[in-house]
N, C-alpha and C positions, 0 to 999 in steps of 0.2 A: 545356228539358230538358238536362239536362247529360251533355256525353261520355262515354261509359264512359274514354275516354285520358286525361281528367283529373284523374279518381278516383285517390288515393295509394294504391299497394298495400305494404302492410304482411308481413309471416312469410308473403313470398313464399320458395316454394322454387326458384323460376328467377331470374335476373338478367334488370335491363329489356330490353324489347325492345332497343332501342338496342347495347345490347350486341352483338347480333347481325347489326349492319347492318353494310352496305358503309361504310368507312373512305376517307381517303386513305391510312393507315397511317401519318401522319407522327408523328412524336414523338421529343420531343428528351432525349439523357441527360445527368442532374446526375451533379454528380461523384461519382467512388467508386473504390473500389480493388476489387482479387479477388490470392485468394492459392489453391495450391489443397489442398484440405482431404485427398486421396485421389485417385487413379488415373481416378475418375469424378465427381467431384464442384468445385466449387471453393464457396470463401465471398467472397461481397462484403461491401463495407461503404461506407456513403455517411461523410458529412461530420457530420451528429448521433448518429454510431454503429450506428444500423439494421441489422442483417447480414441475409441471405438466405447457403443452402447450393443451389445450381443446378447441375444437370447440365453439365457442359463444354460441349457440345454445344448448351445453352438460351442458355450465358452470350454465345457464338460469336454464333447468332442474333440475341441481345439488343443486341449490340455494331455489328452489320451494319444493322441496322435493318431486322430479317426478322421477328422478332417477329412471330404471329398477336394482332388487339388481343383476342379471343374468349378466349384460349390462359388458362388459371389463371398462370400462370407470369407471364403482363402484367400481370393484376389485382394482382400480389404486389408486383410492381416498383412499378406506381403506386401503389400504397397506403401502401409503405414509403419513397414518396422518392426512387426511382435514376431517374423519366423522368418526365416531363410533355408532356402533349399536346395537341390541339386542343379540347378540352372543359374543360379546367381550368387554370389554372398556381396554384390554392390551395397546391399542394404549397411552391413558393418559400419563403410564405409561411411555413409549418410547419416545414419546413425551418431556417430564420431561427430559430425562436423555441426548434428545441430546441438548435440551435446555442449558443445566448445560453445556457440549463439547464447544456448541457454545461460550460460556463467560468465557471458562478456564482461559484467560488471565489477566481478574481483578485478581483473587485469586494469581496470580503469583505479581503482583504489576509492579511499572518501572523496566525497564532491560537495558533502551538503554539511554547511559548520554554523549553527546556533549559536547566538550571542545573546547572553540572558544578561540586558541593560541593565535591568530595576526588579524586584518582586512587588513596587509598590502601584498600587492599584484601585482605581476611585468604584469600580465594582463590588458586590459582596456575593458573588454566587455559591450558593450553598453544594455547586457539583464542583467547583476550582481542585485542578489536579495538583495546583502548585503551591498552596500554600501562601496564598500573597497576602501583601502586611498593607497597612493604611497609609495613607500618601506623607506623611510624616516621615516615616520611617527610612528617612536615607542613607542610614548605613547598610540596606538594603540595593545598594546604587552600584555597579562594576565602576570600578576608578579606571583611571586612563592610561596607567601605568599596567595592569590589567588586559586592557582593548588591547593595547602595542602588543605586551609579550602572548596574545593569542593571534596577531594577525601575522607574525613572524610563525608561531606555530603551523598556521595554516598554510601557509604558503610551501611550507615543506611537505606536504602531500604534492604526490606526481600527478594528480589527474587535471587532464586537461581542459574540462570546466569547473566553476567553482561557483556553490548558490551559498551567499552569506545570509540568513535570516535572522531578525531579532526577534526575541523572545521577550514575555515578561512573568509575571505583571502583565503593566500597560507599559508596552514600550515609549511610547509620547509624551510619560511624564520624567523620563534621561534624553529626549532627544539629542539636547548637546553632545553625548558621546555618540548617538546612532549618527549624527553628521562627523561627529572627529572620526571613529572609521569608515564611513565611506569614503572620504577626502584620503582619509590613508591608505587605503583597499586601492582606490583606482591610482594613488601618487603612485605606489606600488609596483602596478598589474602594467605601466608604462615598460619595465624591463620586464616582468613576470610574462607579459602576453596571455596569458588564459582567458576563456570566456567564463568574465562572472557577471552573476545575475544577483540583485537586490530583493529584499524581501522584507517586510514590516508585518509583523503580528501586531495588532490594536483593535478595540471595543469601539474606534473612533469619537468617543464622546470626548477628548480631549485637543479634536483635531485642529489646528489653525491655518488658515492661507499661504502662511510663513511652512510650513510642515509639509504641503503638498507641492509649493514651485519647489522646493528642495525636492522633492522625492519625481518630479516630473523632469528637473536639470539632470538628475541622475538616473533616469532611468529605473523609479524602485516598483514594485510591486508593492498591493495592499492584500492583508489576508485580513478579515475580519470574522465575526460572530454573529450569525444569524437563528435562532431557534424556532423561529415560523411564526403566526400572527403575531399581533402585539400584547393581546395578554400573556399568550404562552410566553415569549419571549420576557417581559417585563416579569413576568412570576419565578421564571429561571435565572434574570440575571438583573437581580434587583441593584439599583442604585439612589442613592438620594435625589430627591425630584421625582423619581417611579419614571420617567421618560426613555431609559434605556432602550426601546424600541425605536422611539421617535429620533436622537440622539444616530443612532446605526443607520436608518435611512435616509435623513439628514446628510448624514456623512459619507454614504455610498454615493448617493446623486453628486457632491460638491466633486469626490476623488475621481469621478468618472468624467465632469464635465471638464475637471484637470489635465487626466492623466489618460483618459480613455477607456471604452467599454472590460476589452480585456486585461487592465489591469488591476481590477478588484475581483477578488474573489471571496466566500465565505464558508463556514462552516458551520453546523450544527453538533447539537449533543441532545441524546436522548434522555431524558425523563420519566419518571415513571407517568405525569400530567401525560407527555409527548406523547406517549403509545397508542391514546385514543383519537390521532388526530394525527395519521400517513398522508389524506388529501389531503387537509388544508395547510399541513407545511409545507410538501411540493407547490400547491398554489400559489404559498406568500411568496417562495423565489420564481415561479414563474413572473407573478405579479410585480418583483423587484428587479425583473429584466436578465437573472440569471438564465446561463444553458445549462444547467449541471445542478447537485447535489450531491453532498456524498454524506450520507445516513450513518451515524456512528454513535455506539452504545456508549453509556458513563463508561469511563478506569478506574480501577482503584487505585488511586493514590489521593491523598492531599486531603481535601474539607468534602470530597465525597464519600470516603472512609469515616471521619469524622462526624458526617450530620446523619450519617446511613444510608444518602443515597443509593452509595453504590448496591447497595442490596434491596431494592426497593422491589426487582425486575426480577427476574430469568428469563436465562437464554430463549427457554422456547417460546414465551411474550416477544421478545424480541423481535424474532424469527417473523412472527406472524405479523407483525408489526412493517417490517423492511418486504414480507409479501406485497401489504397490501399498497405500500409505498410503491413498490417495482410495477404493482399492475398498471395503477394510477399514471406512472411516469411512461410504459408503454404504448396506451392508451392514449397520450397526449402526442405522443409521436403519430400512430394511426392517423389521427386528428390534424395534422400537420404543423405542429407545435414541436421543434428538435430540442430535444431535453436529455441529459443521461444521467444516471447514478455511476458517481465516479468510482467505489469501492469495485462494482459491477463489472467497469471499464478495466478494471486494475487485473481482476482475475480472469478477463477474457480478454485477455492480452495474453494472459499465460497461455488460455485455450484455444485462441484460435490462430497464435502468430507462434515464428522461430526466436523471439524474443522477450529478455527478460524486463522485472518493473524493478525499482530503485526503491520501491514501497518497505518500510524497512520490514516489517513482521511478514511478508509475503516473499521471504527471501531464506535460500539453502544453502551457507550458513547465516543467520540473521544480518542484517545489516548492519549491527550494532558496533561503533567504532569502524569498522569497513566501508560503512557507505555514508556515516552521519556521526558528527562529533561535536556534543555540547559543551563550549565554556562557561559557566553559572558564571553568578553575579560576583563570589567569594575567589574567583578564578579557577575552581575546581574544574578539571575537567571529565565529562560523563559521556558514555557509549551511547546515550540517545536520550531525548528528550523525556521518556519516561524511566529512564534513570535517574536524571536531576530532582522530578517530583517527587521519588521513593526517597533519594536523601533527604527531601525536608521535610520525611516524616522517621526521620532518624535512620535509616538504614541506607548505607555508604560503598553495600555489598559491590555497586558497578562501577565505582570511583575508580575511576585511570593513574589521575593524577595530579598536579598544578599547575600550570603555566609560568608560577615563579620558579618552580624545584624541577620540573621534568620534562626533558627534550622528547621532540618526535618518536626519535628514536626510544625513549625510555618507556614510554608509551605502547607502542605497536610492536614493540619485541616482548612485552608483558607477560610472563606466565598466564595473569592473569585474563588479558584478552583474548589469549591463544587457549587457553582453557574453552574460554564462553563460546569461540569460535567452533570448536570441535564438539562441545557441547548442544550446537545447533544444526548442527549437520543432520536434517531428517531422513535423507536418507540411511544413516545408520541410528536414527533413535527408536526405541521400542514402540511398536504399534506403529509407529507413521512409513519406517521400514514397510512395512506390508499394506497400506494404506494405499486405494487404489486414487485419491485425487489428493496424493506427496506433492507430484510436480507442482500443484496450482494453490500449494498453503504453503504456511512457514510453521516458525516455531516462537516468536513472543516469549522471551526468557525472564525479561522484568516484570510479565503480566506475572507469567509461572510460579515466580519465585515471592512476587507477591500475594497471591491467592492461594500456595501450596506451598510455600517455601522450599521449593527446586528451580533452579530453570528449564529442567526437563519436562519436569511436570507426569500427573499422571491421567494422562490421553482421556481413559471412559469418563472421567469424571472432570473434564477440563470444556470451561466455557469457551477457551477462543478456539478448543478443535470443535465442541458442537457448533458453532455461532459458523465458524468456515466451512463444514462439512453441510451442512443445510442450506448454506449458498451454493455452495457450488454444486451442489446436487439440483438445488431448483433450478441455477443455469442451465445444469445440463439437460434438464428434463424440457426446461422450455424452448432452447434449439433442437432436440430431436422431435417433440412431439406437437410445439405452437408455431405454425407456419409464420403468423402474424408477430409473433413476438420474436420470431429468430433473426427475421428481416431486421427489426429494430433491433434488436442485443448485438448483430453480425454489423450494424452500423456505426457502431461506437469506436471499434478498434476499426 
């Protein structure tokens, strides 16, 4: 006859016996950080990302090794990873392997390679990160001798997708060469076999018929400029004629009826005008048929250093700023309007999945040259896109190399990359070491080293740890305590 004790019990509503029994209490804690969320609460976070929100008071306990094993509060801990104890160390194990998820992205190498066609540009925005020259200006143009020796560069990276994007300026006043390498890219990718994807940065005001059957024959994507209504926009990115708004939506409608809904996308940049006006930018990309927004402060680089933009703001404007926009945008969902904030999407990706984002400032060690590599117009090559703006305000500190002088190889074996690389490892950088939401930031070395001249930078006093820490705290705050808004944040990822 067999046990009743042996009998598996199945959609029990108690926890096994066992549970309930006398302990030694002992259990040991894996690593983890806490930061604190509010006045009563703090968040931790282990080493594969895991968070818990715990009472001060539970976390105090947790840390003494007072812990009831009975207690909900223990169950949560061992389940997600922060202790292991005399019944199991499978957690190690678990542990391990989302650790490995989390950092898939090395093992994949670069994927995403910038082609800076032109700097010249029929635009004059007074926030331009890059520096661009007047349409004249064609020694400002990448030659073609240039394109070649960067798309044999590129092809010696081993990752097995590959996103070519071009850069400007206005990329559409070199087209010719954005068509001589795509023609190349795919002659190419016939023996290479990789999966690549097309990608055009432009203001669209320069777009022609001729411009869009090419980019719909090939498959490219549009990324454009959107700053939200039409005066705002027109006051941000003035052009001769003042039409720059009208020009952009012109130009979204024609690429869409080409090429299809989801191949345009846009982006914004904030102003110091912007800040008074989180509804009615979300509204204009409502209105302009987008699903998405992704809300992003000036840089300092380029003619926003130069006219003082960039310091027009602070962070904590900001902040209240991308509130009132996230309410807005939640809101609209409620309402049955599917809308996201992509920055949003980016780091609740980190928090609620076993996997990581390609986002390069949102990455341990940055992404810079590992995940994204810019060839400028001169053939320089640069660890990311805001490293090229920093060179053309003279300073050359993230310059790799040339594509006339330096092999792959010369490049990625770099003191100096291997440097910046190590350099951005947050888990061993000062302060972010102990920082309880490490896993779901990065570290932004060319912001750092422009604003503080380090790329470490110095944390208490560093705008893109406050700007990311006040995110990701109102995420957290808004999935543990706004039913209505966790639904929509928990539907993004």
């Amino acid at each position: 006859m067999t046990s009743l004790h042996a009998l598996p019990v199945f959609n029990s509503r108690f926890q096994p016996a066992e549970t309930y029994q006398a302990s030694s209490g002992q259990y040991s804690l894996l690593p983890f950080r806490f930061l604190s969320l509010d006045a009563d609460r703090h968040i931790l976070s282990n080493l594969s990302g895991e968070y818990l929100v715990l009472p001060k008071n539970v976390v105090h306990q947790f840390i003494r090794h007072d812990l009831p094993q009975h207690s909900d509060e223990y169950q949560e801990l061992k389940s997600q990873h922060f202790l292991v104890d005399e019944e199991s160390t499978v957690a190690l194990d678990l542990e391990a392997l989302k650790y490995r998820s989390k950092q898939a992205l090395l093992s994949r190498f670069t994927s995403l390679f910038m082609f800076v066609t032109t700097l010249r540009c029929d635009h004059s925005c007074p926030y331009c990160q890059v520096s661009r020259q007047s349409q004249d200006r064609i020694a400002y143009d990448m030659a073609l001798e240039q394109a070649d020796r960067a798309i044999d560069f590129m092809f010696k990276s081993p990752s097995p997708a590959i996103k070519v994007e071009f850069q400007g300026g206005e990329s559409l006043l070199n087209f010719d060469l954005v068509r001589h390498i795509v023609e190349r890219v795919e002659e190419r990718n016939v023996f290479e076999k990789r999966n690549v994807a097309f990608v055009i940065a432009t203001n669209l005001s320069p777009l022609l018929d001729e411009h869009l059957v090419f980019c719909r024959d090939h498959d490219m994507y549009i990324s454009t400029s959107l700053d939200g209504p039409r005066e705002l926009h027109n006051k941000n990115r003035p052009r001769i004629g003042r039409n720059s708004h009208e020009l952009t939506i012109e130009g979204i409608r024609r690429a869409r009826e080409m090429l299809g809904m989801d191949k345009v996308a846009a982006l914004m940049t904030t102003t110091e005008a912007s800040l008074l006006l989180p509804v009615e930018i979300v509204d204009e990309y409502v209105r302009q048929g987008f699903r998405s927004i992704f809300l992003r402060s000036i840089s300092p680089y380029g003619f926003a250093v130069k006219t003082g933009l960039a310091d027009r703001y602070h962070t904590g404007q900001w902040l209240e700023f991308y509130r009132r926009a996230l309410a807005h945008i939640i809101e609209l969902n409620c309402q049955g309007v599917p809308f996201r904030e992509e920055y949003a999407s980016l780091i609740l990706r980190k928090l609620l999945t076993p996997y990581p984002t390609s986002y390069v400032d949102l990455q341990s060690p940055a992404g810079i040259g590992i995940s994204c590599l810019v060839f400028n117009y001169d053939g320089d090559i640069y660890a990311s896109d805001e490293s090229r703006m920093l060179a053309e305000m003279g300073d050359k500190t993230f310059r790799l190399g040339n594509v006339q002088t330096h092999s792959f190889e010369d490049v990625f074996q770099s003191d100096a990359l291997r440097q910046l690389l190590l350099d951005t490892m947050t888990e061993g950088m000062p302060m972010c070491a102990d920082c309880g939401v490490q896993p779901y930031c990065g570290s932004a070395p060319v912001h750092h080293h422009a604003v503080q001249g380090d790329p470490v930078g110095c944390k208490p006093t560093s705008d893109f740890c406050s700007k990311n820490m006040g995110i990701i705290r109102h995420l957290i705050q808004l999935l543990e305590d706004d039913p209505r808004a966790a639904t929509v944040l928990r539907s993004w990822v």
